[in-house]
C-alpha positions as CSV (number, residue, x, y, z in Angstrom):
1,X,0.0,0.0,0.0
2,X,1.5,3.5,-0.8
3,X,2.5,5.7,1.9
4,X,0.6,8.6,0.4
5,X,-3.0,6.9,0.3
6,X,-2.1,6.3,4.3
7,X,-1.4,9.5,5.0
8,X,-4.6,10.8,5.4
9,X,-4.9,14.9,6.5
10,X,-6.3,15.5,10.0
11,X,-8.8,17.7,8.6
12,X,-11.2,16.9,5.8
13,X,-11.9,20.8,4.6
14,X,-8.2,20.6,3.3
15,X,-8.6,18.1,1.0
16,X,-11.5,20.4,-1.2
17,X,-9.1,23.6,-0.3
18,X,-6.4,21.7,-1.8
19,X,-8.1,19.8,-4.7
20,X,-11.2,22.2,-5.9
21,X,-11.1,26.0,-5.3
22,X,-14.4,26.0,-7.4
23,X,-16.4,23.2,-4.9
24,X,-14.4,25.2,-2.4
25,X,-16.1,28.5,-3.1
26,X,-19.5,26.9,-3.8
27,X,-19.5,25.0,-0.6
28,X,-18.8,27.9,1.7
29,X,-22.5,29.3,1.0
30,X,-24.1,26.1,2.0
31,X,-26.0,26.0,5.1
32,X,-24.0,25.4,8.2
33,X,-26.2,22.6,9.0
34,X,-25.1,20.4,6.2
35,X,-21.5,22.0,5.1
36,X,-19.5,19.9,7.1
37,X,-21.2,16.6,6.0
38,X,-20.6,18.2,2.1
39,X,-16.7,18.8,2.5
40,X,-16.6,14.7,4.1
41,X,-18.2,13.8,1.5
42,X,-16.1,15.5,-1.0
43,X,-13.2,14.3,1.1
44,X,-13.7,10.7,0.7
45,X,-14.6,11.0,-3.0
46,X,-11.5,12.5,-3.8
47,X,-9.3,10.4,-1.7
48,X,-10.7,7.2,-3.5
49,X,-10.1,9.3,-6.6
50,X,-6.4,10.0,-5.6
51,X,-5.9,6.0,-4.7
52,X,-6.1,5.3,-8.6
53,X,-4.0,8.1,-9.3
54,X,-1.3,8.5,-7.4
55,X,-0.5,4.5,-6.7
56,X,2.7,3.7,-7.8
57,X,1.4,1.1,-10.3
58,X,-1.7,-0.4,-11.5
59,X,-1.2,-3.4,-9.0
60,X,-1.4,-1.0,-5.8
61,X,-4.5,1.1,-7.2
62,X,-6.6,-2.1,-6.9
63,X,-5.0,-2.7,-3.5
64,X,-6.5,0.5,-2.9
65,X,-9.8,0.3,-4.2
66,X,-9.9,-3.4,-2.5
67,X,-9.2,-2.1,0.7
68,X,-11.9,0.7,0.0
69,X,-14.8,-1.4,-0.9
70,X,-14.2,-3.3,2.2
71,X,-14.8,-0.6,3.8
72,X,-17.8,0.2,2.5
73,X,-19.0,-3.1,2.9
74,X,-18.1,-2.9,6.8
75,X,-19.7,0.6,7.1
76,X,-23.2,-1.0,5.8
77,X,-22.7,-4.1,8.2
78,X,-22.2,-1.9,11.2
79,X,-18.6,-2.7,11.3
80,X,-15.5,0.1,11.9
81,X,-13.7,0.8,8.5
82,X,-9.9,0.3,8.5
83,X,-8.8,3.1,6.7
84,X,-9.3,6.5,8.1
85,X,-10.6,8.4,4.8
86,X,-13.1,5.8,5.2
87,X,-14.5,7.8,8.5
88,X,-15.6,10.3,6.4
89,X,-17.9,8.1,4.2
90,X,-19.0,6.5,7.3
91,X,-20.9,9.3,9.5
92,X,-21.9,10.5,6.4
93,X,-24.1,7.4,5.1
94,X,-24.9,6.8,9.0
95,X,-26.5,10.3,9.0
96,X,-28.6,10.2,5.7
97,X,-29.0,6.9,5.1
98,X,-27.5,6.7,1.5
99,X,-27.8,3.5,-0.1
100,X,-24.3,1.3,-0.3
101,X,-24.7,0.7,-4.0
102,X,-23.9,4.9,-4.8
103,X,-20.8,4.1,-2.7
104,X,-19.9,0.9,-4.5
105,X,-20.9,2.1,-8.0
106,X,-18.5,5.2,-7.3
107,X,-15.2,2.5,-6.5
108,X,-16.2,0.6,-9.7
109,X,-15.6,3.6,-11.7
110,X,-12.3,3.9,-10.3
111,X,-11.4,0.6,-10.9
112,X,-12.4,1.2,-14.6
113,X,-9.3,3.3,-14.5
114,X,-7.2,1.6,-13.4
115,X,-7.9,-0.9,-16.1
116,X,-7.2,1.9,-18.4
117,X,-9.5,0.3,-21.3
118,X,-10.8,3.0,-23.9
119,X,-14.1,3.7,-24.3
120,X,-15.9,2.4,-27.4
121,X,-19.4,3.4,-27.5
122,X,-21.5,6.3,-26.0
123,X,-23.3,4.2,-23.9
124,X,-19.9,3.1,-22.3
125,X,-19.1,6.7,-21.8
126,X,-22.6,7.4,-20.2
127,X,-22.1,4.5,-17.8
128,X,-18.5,5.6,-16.8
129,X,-19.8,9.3,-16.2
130,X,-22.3,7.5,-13.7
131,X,-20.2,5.5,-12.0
132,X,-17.9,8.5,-10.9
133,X,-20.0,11.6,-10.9
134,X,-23.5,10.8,-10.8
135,X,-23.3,8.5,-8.1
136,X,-21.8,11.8,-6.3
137,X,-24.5,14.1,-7.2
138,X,-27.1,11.6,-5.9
139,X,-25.3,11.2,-2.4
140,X,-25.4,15.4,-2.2
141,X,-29.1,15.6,-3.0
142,X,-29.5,12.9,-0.3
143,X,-27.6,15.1,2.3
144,X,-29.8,18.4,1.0
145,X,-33.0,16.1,1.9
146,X,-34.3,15.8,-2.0
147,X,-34.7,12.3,-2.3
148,X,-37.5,12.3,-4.4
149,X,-37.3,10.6,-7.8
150,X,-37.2,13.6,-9.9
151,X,-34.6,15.3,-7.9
152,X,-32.5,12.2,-7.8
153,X,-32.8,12.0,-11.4
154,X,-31.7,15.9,-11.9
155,X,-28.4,15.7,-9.2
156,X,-27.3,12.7,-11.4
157,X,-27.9,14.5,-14.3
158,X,-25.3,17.4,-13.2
159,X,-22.7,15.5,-11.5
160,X,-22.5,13.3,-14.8
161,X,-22.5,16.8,-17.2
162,X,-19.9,18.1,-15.0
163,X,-17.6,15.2,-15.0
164,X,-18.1,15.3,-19.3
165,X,-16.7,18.9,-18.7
166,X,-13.9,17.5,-16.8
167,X,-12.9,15.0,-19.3
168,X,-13.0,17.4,-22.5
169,X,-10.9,19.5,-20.3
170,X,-8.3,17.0,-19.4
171,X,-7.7,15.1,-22.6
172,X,-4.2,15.6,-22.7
173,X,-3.7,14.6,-19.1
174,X,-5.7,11.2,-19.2
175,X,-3.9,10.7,-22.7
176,X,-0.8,10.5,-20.6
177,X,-1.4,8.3,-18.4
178,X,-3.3,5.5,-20.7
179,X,-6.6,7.0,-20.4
180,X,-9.3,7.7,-23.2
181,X,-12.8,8.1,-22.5
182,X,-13.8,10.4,-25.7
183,X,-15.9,7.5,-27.7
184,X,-14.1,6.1,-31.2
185,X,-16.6,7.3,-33.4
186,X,-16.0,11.0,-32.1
187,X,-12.4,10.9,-32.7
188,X,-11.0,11.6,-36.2
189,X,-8.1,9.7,-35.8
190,X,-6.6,7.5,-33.0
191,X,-3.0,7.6,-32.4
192,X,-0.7,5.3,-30.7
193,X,-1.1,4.8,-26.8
194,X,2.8,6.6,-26.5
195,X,1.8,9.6,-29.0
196,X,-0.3,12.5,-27.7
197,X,-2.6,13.9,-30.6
198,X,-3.2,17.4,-31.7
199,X,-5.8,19.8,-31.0
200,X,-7.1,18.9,-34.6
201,X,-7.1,15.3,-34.3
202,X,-9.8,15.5,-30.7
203,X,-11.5,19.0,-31.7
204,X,-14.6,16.8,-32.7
205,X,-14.4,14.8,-29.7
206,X,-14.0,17.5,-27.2
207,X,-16.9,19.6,-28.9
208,X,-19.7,16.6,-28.8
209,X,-18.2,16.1,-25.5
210,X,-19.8,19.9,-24.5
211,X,-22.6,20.1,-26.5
212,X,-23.6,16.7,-24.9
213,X,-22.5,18.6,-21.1
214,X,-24.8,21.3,-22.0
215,X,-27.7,18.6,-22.5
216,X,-27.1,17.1,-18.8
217,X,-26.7,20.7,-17.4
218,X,-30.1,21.5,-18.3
219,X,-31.5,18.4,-16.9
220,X,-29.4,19.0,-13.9
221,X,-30.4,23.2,-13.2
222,X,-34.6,22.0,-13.6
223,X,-33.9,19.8,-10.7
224,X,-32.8,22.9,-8.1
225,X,-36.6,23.6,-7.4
226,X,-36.5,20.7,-5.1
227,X,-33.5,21.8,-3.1
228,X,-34.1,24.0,0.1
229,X,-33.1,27.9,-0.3
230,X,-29.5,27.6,1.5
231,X,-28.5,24.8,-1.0
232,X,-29.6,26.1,-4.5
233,X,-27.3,29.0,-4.7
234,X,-24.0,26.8,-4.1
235,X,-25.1,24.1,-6.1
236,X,-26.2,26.6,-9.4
237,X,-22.6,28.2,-8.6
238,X,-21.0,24.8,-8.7
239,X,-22.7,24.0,-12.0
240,X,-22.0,27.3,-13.5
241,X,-18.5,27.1,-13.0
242,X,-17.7,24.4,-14.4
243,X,-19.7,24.7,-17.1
244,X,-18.2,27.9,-17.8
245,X,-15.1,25.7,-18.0
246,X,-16.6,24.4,-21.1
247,X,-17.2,27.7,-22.7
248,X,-13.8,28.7,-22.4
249,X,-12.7,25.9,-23.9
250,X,-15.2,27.1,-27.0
251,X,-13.5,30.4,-26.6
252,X,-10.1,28.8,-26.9
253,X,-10.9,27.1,-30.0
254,X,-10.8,23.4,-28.7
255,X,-7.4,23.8,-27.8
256,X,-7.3,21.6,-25.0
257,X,-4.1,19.4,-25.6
258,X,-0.6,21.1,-24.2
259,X,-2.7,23.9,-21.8
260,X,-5.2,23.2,-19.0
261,X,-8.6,25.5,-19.1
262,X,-9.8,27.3,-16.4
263,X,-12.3,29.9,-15.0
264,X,-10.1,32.5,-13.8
265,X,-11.2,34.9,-10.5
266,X,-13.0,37.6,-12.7
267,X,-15.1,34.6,-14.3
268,X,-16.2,33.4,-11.0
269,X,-16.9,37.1,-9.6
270,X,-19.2,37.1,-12.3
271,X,-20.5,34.0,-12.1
272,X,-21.5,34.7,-8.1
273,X,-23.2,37.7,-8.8
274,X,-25.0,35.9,-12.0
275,X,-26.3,33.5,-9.6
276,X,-27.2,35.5,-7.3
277,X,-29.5,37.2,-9.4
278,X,-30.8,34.1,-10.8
279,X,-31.5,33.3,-7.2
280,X,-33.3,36.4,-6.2
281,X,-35.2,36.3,-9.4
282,X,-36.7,32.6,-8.4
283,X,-37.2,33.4,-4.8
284,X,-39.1,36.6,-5.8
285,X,-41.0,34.5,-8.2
286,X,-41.8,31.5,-6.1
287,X,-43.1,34.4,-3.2
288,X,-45.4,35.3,-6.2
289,X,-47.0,32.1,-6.5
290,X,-47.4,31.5,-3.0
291,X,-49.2,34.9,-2.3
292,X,-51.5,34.7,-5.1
293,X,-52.5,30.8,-4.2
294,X,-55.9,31.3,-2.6
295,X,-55.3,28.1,-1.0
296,X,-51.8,29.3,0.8
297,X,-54.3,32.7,1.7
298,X,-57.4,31.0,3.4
299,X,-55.6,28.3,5.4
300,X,-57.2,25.8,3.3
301,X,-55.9,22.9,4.7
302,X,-55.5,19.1,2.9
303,X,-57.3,16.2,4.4
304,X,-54.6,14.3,5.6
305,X,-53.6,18.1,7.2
306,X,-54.5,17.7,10.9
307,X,-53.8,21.7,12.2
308,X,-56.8,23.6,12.0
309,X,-57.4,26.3,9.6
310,X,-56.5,29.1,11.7
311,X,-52.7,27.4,12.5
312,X,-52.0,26.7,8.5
313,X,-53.0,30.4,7.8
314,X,-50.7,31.9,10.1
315,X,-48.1,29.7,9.3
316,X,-48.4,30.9,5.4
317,X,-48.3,34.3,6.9
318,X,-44.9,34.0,9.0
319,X,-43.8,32.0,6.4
320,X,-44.4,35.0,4.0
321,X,-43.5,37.5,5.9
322,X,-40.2,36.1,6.2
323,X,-39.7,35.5,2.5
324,X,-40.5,39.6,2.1
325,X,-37.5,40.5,4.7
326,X,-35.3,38.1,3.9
327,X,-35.7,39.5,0.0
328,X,-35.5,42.5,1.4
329,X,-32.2,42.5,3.0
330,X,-30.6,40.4,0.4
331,X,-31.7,43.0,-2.2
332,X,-30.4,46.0,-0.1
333,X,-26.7,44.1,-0.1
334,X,-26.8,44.0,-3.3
335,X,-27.6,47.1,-4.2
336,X,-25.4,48.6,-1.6
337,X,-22.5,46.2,-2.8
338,X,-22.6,47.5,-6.2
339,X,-22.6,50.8,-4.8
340,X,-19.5,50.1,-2.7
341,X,-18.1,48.6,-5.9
342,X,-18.7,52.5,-8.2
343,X,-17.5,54.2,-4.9
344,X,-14.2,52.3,-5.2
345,X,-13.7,53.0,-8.9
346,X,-14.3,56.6,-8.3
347,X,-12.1,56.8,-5.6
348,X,-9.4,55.1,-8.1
349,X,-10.1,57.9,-10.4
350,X,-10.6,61.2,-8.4
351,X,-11.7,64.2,-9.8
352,X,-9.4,66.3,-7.2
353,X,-7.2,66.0,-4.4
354,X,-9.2,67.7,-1.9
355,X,-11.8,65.2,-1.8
356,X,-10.0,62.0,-3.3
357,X,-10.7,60.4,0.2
358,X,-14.7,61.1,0.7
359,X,-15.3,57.7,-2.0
360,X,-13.3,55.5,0.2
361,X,-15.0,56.7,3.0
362,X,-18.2,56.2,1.7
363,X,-17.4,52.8,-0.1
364,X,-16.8,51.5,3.6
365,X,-19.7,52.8,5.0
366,X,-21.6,50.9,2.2
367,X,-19.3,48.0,2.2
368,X,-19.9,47.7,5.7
369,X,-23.8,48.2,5.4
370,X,-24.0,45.8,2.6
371,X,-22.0,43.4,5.2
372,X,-24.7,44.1,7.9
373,X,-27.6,43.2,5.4
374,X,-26.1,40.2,4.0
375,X,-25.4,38.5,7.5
376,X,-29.2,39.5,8.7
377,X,-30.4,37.7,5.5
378,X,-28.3,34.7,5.8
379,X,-29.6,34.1,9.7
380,X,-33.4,34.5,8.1
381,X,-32.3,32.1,5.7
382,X,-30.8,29.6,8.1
383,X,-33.5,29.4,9.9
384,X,-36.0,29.0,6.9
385,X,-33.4,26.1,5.8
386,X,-33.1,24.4,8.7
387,X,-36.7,23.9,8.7
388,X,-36.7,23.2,5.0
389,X,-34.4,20.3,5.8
390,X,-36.3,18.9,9.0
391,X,-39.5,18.2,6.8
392,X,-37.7,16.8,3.6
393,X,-40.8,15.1,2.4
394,X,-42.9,18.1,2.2
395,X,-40.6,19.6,-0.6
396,X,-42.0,19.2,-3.7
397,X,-41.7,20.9,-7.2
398,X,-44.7,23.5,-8.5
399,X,-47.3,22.6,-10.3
């Protein structure tokens, strides 16, 4: 067994610091309630990820995924796991009751890797995408309490389009190490295992590779409607960027061989504040639908509803009541956040000396107020999520 797959870090939030600034990012604005069973997650994922990797040869990766699935195996019998990554999985599946055959499906992806066989057929490449990003996207929406069909269905939809974003990225490194997982019939010619081809020779491959990501993304955004408020934003985030990945790629002209693709920090400003919109715009919109459902207004209650009428209607009330402040504070941060933001550019460009330090003043003051109203909303929020994620089953998509 290699020393490295041992070695397991003390603390599970610096294996995504280390290995994902972008899931990174996205999982800071989860709820607090859930973030910590997220980065575990995420932790043991990647660890498995790194034990095919990383091993010194193809013999000690299957040591490694061995070892792992007996792990898993133990962790479903009620049994303590040998290796200490495998910690992680365990509170996690403990917790929320994720079924073992996500887990195992996830470690026979892997294993696929190892074997380093190129993929022939679509289907093939639709199984493989499953295997090690769908099964992931189905554990998160467990964790986020949407465990319905539908939303099953969507999480594995986006895990899978962004793992197709990840391979048309990293053609060239697979290619190194044995790896092909573009289908034959996309490629225009296939050169020899020790030969690395040209940006010409994949161009088709990459490209169907994106326009079948975008396909998947769009199965995977519809399914957000069934996550709780705290959770949508960093999981639209997480999507955007890395499908944004795939549009730079576009941008570059399917140049993905020599040069690896990223979203740089400008990119992913504007990606937050895209999504933040997007957010604000479905919030606002859902608040619309509840307030004109004469239903939601009368404390009409459903027959298998025991509370009385007069309970359900003021429980619609609070609940819209706070939907309109926490809207209303999120809206004032941003508004007072772009201010900040013209502030600072005027204080950059001054007009004259005597006042060049009044727009740094007040960019402060409405830094600092946008500050204020973003950490009022997020407590509104947090408590509308927590309560979100104790009745799972009464999520459900609108008609």
């Amino acid at each position: 067994m290699s020393t490295e797959f041992d070695n397991v870090p003390m603390s599970d939030a610096s294996v995504i610091q280390h290995h994902s600034r972008s899931f990174s990012l996205a999982a800071k604005m989860l709820p607090r309630a859930i973030r910590a069973d997220v980065v575990k997650l995420y932790a043991w994922c990647r660890w498995c990820d790194d034990a095919v990797d990383e091993a010194a040869n193809s013999q000690k990766a299957r040591e490694c995924i061995k070892l792992l699935k007996k792990d898993v195996e133990k962790i479903y019998q009620g049994a303590a796991p040998e290796h200490a990554a495998s910690l992680w999985l365990e509170s996690v599946v403990t917790k929320y009751g994720i079924p073992q055959q996500w887990p195992l499906d996830l470690l026979k992806g892997m294993e696929s890797d190892v074997n380093a066989e190129p993929i022939q057929t679509l289907e093939e490449l639709i199984e493989y995408c499953y295997q090690v990003a769908g099964t992931v996207g189905l554990m998160m929406s467990k964790i986020m309490g949407a465990d319905g069909g539908d939303a099953l269905d969507c999480a594995k939809a986006l895990g899978m389009a962004m793992q197709l974003t990840n391979i048309a990225r990293d053609v060239d490194e697979d290619w190194r190490r044995g790896r092909r997982y573009i289908p034959k019939k996309w490629l225009f010619l296939i050169p020899k295992k020790d030969v690395s081809p040209t940006n010409e020779q994949v161009r088709r491959g990459v490209e169907e590779l994106l326009i079948l990501a975008d396909e998947y993304y769009q199965c995977g955004y519809a399914g957000l409607m069934y996550l709780p408020n705290g959770c949508r934003m960093a999981i639209r985030l997480a999507g955007k960027i890395y499908q944004e990945i795939g549009h730079e790629i576009r941008r570059q002209d399917f140049c993905v061989m020599h040069q690896r693709v990223f979203v740089g920090k400008k990119d992913k400003l504007r990606l937050v504040l895209s999504c933040l919109k997007e957010e604000f715009a479905y919030r606002a919109g859902n608040f619309s639908r509840n307030a004109v459902n004469p239903a939601a207004q009368k404390g009409v209650r459903d027959s298998n509803d025991p509370k009385p009428k007069t309970i359900t209607r003021l429980a619609s009330r609070r609940s819209q009541e706070r939907e309109i402040t926490h809207l209303g504070y999120h809206g004032m941060a941003a508004v007072m956040f772009f201010v900040a933001l013209l502030l600072l550019l005027v204080g950059l460009n001054p007009k004259g000396p005597n006042y060049s330090y009044l727009p740094w003043v007040y960019a402060a003051c409405c830094g600092a107020f946008s500050a204020g109203c973003a950490v009022v909303a997020r407590r509104i929020n947090r408590n509308r999520t927590c309560r979100q994620l104790a009745r799972p089953s009464q999520r459900s998509p609108p008609n």
